[in-house]
C-alpha positions as CSV (number, residue, x, y, z in Angstrom):
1,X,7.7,13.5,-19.6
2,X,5.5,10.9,-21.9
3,X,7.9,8.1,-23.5
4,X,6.3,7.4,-26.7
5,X,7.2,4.0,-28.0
6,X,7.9,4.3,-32.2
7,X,6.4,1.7,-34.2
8,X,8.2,-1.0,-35.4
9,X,9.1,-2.3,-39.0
10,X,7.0,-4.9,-38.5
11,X,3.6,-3.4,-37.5
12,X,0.7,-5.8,-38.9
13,X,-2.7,-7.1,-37.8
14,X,-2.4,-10.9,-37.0
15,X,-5.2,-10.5,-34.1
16,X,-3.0,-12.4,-31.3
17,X,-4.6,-10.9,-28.3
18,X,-8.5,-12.7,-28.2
19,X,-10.0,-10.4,-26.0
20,X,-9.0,-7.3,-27.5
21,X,-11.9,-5.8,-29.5
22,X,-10.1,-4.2,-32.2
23,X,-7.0,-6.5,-32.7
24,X,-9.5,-9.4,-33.4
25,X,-11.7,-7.1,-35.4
26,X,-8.5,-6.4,-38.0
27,X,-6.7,-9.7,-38.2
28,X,-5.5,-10.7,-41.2
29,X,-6.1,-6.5,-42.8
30,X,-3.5,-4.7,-45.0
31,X,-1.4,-2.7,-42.3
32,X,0.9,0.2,-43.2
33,X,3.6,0.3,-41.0
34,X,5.1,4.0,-42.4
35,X,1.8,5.6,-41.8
36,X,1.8,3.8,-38.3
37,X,5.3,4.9,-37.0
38,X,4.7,8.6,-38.5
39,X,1.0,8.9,-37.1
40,X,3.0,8.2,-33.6
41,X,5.4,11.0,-34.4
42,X,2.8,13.0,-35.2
43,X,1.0,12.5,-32.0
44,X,4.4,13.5,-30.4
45,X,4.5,16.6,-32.0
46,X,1.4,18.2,-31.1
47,X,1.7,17.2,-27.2
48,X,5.1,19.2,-27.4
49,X,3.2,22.1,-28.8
50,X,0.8,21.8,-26.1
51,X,4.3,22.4,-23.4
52,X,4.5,18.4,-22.5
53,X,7.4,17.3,-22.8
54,X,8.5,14.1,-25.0
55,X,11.1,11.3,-25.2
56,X,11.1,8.6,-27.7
57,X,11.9,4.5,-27.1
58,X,12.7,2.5,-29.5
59,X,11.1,-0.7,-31.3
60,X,12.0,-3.9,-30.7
61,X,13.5,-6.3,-32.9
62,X,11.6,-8.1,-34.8
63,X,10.9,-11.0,-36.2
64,X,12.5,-12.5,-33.2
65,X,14.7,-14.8,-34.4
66,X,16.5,-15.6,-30.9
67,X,13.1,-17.6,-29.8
68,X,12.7,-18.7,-32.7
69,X,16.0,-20.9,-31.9
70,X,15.1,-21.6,-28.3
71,X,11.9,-23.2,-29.9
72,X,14.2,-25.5,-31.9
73,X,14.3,-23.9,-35.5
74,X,17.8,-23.9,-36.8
75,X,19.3,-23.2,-40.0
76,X,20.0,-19.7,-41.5
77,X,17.3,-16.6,-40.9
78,X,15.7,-17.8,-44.4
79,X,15.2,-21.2,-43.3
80,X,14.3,-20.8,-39.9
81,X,11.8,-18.2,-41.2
82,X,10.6,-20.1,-44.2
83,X,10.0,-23.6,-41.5
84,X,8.4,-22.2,-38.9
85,X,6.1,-19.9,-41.7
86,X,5.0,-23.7,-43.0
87,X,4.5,-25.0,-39.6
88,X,3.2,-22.5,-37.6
89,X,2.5,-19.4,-39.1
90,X,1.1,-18.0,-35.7
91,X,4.0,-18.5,-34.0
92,X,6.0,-16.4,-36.6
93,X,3.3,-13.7,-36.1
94,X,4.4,-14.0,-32.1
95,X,7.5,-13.6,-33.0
96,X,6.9,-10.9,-35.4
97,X,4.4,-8.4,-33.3
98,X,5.2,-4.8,-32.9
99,X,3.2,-4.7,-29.9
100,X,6.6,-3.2,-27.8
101,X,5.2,0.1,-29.7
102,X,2.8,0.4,-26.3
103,X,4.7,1.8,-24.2
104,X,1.9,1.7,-21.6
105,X,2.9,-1.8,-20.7
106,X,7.0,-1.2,-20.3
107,X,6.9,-0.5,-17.0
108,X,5.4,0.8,-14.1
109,X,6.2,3.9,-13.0
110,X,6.7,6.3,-9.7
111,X,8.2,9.5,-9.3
112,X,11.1,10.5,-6.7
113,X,8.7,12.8,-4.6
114,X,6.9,9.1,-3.4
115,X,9.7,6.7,-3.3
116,X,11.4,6.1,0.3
117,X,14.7,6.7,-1.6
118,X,14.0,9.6,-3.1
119,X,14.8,8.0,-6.9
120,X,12.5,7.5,-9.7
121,X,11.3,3.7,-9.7
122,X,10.6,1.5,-12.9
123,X,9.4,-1.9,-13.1
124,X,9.4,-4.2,-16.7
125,X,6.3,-5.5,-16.7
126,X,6.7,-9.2,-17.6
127,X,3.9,-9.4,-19.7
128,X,3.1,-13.0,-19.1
129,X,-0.9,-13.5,-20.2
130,X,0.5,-13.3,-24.2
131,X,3.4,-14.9,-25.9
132,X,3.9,-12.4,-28.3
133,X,3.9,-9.7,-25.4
134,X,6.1,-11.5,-22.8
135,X,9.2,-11.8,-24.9
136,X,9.5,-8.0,-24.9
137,X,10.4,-8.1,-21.5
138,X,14.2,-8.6,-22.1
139,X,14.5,-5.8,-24.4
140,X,12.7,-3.5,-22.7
141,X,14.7,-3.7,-19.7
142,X,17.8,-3.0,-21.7
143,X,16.4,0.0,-22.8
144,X,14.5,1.5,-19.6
145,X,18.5,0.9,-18.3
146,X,19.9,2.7,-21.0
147,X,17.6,5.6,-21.2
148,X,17.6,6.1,-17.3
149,X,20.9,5.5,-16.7
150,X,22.1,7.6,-13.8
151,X,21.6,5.5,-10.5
152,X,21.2,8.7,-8.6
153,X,18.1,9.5,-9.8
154,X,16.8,6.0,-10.9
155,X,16.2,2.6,-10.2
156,X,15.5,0.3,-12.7
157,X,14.4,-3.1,-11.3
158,X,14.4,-6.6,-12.3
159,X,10.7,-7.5,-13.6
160,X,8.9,-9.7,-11.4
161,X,8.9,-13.3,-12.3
162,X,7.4,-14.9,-15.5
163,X,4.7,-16.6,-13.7
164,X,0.8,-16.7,-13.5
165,X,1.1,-15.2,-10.1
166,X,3.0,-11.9,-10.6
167,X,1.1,-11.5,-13.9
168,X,2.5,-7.6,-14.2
169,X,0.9,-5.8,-17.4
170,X,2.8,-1.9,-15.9
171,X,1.3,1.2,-16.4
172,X,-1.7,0.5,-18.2
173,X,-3.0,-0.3,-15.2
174,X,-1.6,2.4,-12.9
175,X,-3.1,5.5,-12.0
176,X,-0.8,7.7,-10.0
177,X,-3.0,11.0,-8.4
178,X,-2.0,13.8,-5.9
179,X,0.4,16.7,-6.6
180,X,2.6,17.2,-8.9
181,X,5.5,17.9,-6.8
182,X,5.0,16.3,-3.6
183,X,3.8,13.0,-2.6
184,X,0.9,11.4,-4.1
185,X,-1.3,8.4,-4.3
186,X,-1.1,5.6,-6.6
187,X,-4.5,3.8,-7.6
188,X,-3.3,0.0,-9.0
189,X,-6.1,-2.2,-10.6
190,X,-5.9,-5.5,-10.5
191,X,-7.9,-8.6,-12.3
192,X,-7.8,-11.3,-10.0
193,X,-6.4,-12.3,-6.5
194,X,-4.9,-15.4,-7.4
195,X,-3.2,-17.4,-10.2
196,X,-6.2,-18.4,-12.2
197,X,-8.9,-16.5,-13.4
198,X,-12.1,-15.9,-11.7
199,X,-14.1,-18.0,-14.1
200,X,-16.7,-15.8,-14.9
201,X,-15.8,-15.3,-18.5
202,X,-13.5,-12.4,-18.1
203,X,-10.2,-12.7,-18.5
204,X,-8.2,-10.6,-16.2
205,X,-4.3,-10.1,-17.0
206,X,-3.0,-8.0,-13.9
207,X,-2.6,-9.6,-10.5
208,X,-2.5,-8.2,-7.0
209,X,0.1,-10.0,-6.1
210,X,2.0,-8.5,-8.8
211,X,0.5,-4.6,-7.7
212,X,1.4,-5.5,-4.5
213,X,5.1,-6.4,-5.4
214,X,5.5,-3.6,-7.7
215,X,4.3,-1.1,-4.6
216,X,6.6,-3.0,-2.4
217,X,9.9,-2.7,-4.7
218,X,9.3,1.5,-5.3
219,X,8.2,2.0,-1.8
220,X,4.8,3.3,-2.0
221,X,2.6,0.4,-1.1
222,X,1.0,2.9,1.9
223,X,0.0,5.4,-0.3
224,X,-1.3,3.0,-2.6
225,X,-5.2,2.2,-3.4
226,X,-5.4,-1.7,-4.8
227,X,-8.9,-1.9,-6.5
228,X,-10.3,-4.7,-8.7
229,X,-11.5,-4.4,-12.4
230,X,-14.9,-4.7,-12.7
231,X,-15.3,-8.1,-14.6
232,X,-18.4,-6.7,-16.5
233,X,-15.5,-4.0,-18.4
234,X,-12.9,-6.7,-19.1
235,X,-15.7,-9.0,-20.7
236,X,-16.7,-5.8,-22.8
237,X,-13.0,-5.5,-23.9
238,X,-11.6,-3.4,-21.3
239,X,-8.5,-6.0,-21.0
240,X,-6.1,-2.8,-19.1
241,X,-7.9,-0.4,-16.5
242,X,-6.5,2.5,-19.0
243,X,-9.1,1.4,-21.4
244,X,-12.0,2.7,-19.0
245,X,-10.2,5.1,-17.1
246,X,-7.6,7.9,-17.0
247,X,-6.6,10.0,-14.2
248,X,-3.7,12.9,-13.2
249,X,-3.3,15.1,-10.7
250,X,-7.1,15.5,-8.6
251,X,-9.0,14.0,-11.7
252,X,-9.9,10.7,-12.5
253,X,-12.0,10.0,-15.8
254,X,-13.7,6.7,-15.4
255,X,-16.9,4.6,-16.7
256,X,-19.7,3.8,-14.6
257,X,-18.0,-0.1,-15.1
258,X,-14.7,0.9,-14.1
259,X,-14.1,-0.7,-10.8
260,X,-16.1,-3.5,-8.7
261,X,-17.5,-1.5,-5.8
262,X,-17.1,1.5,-7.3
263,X,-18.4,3.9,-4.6
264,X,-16.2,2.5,-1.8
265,X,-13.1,2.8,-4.4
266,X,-13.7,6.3,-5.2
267,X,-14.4,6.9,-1.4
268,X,-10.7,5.5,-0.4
269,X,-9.3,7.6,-3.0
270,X,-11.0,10.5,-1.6
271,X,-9.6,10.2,1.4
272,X,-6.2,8.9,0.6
273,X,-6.1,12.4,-1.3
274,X,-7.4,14.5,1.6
275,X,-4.4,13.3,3.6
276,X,-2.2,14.8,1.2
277,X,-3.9,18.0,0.6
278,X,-5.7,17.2,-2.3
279,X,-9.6,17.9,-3.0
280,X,-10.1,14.9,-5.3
281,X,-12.4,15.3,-8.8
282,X,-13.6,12.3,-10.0
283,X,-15.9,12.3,-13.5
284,X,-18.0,9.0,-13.9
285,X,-19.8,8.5,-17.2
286,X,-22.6,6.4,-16.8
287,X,-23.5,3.6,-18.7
288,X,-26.7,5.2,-20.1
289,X,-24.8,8.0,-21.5
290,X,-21.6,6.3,-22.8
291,X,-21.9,2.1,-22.9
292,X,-18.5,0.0,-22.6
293,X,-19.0,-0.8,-26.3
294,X,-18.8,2.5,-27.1
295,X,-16.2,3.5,-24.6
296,X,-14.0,0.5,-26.0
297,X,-14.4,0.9,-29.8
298,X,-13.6,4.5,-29.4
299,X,-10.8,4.9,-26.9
300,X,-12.1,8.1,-25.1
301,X,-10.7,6.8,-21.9
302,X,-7.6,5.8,-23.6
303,X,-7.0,9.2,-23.9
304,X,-4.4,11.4,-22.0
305,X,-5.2,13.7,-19.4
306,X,-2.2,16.6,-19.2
307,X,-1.7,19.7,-18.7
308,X,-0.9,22.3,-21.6
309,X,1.5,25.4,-21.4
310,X,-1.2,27.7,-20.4
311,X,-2.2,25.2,-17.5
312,X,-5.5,23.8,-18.7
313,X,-6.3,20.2,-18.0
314,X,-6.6,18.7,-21.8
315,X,-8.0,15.3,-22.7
316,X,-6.1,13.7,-25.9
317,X,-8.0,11.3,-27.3
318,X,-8.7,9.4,-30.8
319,X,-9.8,11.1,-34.2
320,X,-12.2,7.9,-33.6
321,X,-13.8,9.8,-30.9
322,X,-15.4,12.3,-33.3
323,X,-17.3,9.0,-35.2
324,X,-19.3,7.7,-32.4
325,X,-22.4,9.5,-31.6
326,X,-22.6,8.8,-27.8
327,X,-19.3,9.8,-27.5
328,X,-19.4,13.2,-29.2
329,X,-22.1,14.2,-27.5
330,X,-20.6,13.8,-24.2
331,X,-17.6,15.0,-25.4
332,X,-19.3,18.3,-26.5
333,X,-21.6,18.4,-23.4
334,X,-18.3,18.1,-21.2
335,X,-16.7,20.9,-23.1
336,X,-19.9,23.5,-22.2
337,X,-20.0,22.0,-18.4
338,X,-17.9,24.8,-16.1
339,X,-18.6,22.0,-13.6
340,X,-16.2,19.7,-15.7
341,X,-12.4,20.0,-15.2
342,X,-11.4,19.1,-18.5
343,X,-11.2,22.4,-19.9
344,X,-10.0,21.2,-23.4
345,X,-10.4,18.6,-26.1
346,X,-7.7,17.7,-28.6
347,X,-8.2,15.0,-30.9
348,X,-5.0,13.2,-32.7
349,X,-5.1,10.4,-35.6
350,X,-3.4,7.1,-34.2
351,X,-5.6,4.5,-36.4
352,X,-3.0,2.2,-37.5
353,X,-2.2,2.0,-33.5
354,X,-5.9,1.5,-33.0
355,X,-6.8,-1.0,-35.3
356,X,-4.4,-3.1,-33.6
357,X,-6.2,-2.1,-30.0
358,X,-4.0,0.5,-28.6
359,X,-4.8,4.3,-28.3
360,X,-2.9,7.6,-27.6
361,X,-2.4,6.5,-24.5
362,X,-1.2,2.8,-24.6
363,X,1.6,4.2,-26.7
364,X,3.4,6.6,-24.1
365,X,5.2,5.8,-21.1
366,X,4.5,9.0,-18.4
367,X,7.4,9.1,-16.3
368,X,7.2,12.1,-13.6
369,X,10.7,13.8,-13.1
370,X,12.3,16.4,-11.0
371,X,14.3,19.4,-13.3
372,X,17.5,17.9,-11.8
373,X,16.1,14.0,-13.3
374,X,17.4,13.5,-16.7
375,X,17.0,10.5,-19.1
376,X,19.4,9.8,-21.3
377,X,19.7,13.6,-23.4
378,X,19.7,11.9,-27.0
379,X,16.1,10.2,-26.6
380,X,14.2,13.6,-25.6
381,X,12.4,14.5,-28.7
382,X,12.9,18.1,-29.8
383,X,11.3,19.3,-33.5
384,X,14.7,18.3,-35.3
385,X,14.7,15.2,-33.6
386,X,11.3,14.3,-35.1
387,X,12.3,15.5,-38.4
388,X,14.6,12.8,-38.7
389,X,13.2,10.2,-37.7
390,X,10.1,11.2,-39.9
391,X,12.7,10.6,-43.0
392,X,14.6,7.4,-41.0
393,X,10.9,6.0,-41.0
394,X,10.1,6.6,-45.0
395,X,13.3,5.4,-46.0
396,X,13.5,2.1,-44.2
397,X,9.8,1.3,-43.4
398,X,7.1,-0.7,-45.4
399,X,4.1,1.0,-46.9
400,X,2.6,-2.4,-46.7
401,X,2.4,-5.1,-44.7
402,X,0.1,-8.8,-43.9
403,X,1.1,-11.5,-42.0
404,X,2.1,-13.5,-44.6
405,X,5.2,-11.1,-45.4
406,X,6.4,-12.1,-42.3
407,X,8.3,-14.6,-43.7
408,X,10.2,-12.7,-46.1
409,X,14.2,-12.5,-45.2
410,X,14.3,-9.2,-46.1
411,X,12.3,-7.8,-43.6
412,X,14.5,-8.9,-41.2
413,X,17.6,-7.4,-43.0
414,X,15.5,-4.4,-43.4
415,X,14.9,-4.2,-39.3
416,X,17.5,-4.6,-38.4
417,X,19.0,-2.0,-41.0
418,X,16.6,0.6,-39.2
419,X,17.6,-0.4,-35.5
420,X,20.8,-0.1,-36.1
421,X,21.0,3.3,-37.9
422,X,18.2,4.2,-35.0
423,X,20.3,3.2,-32.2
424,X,23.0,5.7,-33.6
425,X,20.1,8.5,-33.7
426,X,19.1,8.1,-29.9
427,X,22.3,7.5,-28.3
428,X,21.5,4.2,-26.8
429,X,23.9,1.6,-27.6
430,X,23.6,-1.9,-28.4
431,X,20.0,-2.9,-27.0
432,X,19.4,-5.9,-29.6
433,X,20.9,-9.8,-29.6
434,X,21.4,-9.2,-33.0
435,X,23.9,-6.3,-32.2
């Protein structure tokens, strides 16, 4: 079941994370935050009419007024918006991102068929390498424990601590391969070995120290292939592995750039695989057909790999996809190849996502489950469900928004207006300090 995350009320462009492409490339733009959250339920929608199931977490709060007080702003919401808004008007775009709408980064993820306990295992990331992305953390782990509430089926653990050293950035750089129903392998990709990075102009936000904990806490660290980002990727833009690669079941979809020693990573994943049954199909784009800065600016590795009612592996991936040449080509060429797999290409509109530097898959969550593992019933998205949350979404969301607004007090009454009334909608309690 993908967990999509919804896009929060206060979706803009304030370009906080430097070394991604297109969140640089849009600071300071005109962002729609309606069209955002709705393109996201869109994108929902058509994966259920493929047969995958979908569930639905919700936004954080924001602006973030509780660190706004730890930092020492007091007064009212207006004031403490209007002071910080003349002193530091990047730290009220921190404290305002909508970056919790990547659900990619909640958590990392492995199913019941792998764990030693036999329960579903989830791990907050802590999110650590960005301000604006580490005091999600909190929040997110009220949710993931509200949503997966039944302890017989799932553990939800503590994130690891909020240091350099267990830099933990979840799913987005987690690759779990092997059947379905019975065990599998998990590929984890990691930027650098220690606390600092490797000072060759990349920089790397996972840790193995953190992969290795993570493995550790859900009890699959020897099934589990550690491998370490190509520097050469994360310089291009490639700041989570998902950017360059994508992977379920016997198929992993990777660049050329994917992995430092790439051969001998592939090669352990081939035989980790064999020893569970599984003949594994990996599909490497070269450089020379597909360059990182095409790769990046168009997401086609940000793309979902599933599989539809009728069984055929699909590849979801950006509208963008279709506008650069490279890219279309091997897209199409793939498509006429009976060598290939991927046996279908749907393409979905998430370009308010994207401009901020997340794709279709940055915003979902895949969390494998038995038919006797249930989330929480009111978060699994049904057609009505949608419906509603398509009108919740036009009648408390902004058609326009800039970092500026940001300060206004009532977009804060107005988010937390939503939350609220949303909370009601998915069943999930109070998740917010302001509750």
């Amino acid at each position: 079941m993908n967990f999509d995350g919804l896009v929060g009320p206060t979706h803009n462009y304030a370009g906080l994370s430097s070394d991604n492409v297109a969140s640089v490339t849009h600071r300071d733009q005109v962002a729609n935050p309606r069209a955002a959250v709705i393109e996201g339920i869109a994108k929902m929608r058509t994966l259920m009419e493929l047969g995958v199931p979908q569930a639905i977490l919700p936004p954080h709060e924001r602006p973030h007024l509780p660190t706004l007080r730890r930092l020492g702003y007091a007064g009212s919401d207006a004031e403490v918006l209007r002071r910080v808004a003349d002193e530091s008007p990047r730290m009220l775009a921190i404290c305002s991102s909508a970056s919790a709408m990547w659900a990619a980064n909640a958590a990392t993820v492995s199913p019941s068929c792998d764990s030693e306990d036999g329960r579903v295992h989830l791990t907050p990331a802590n999110l650590v390498s960005h301000g604006h992305r580490a005091i999600e953390t909190a929040t997110t782990h009220r949710i993931l424990r509200a949503v997966f509430d039944d302890d017989r089926h799932f553990v939800v653990h503590d994130p690891l601590p909020a240091t350099a050293t267990f830099a933990d950035e979840g799913a987005a750089n987690h690759v779990r391969l092997g059947p379905l129903d019975g065990p599998g392998v998990h590929l984890m990709v990691f930027g650098r070995d220690g606390d600092v990075p490797e000072h060759d102009g990349a920089n790397p936000r996972q840790t193995l120290a953190a992969s290795r904990a993570v493995a550790r806490l859900h009890g699959t660290a020897t099934r589990t292939v550690f491998a370490k980002q190509d520097p050469v990727a994360i310089r291009a833009g490639a700041f989570h592995n998902d950017v360059v690669c994508v992977g379920r079941a016997d198929v992993l979809l990777c660049h050329e750039h994917t992995f430092l020693a790439q051969q001998a990573v592939l090669a352990q994943l081939e035989r980790a695989l064999a020893d569970v049954g599984v003949e594994f199909r990996p599909i490497v784009v070269p450089e020379s057909r597909v360059s990182l800065h095409d790769a990046v600016r168009s997401y086609l590795f940000n793309g979902q790999l599933v599989g539809d009612r009728d069984g055929r592996l699909t590849l979801i991936v950006p509208s963008e996809c279709r506008e650069v040449p490279s890219i279309a080509t091997w897209l199409t060429e793939a498509a006429e190849d009976p060598a290939n797999p991927i046996e279908r290409v749907v393409h979905v509109d998430v370009r308010e996502s994207m401009r901020n530097g997340g794709g279709p898959a940055c915003l979902r969550l895949c969390v494998p489950m038995r038919d006797d593992e249930h989330p929480r019933s009111t978060v699994v998205a049904t057609p009505e469900r949608l419906d509603a949350l398509e009108a919740w979404a036009v009648r408390h969301y902004r058609e326009r928004l800039t970092p500026a607004d940001l300060a206004d007090p009532s977009l804060v009454r107005e988010s937390r207006t939503a939350l609220d009334e949303l909370c009601v909608m998915l069943g999930v309690g109070s998740v917010y300090e302001f509750q």
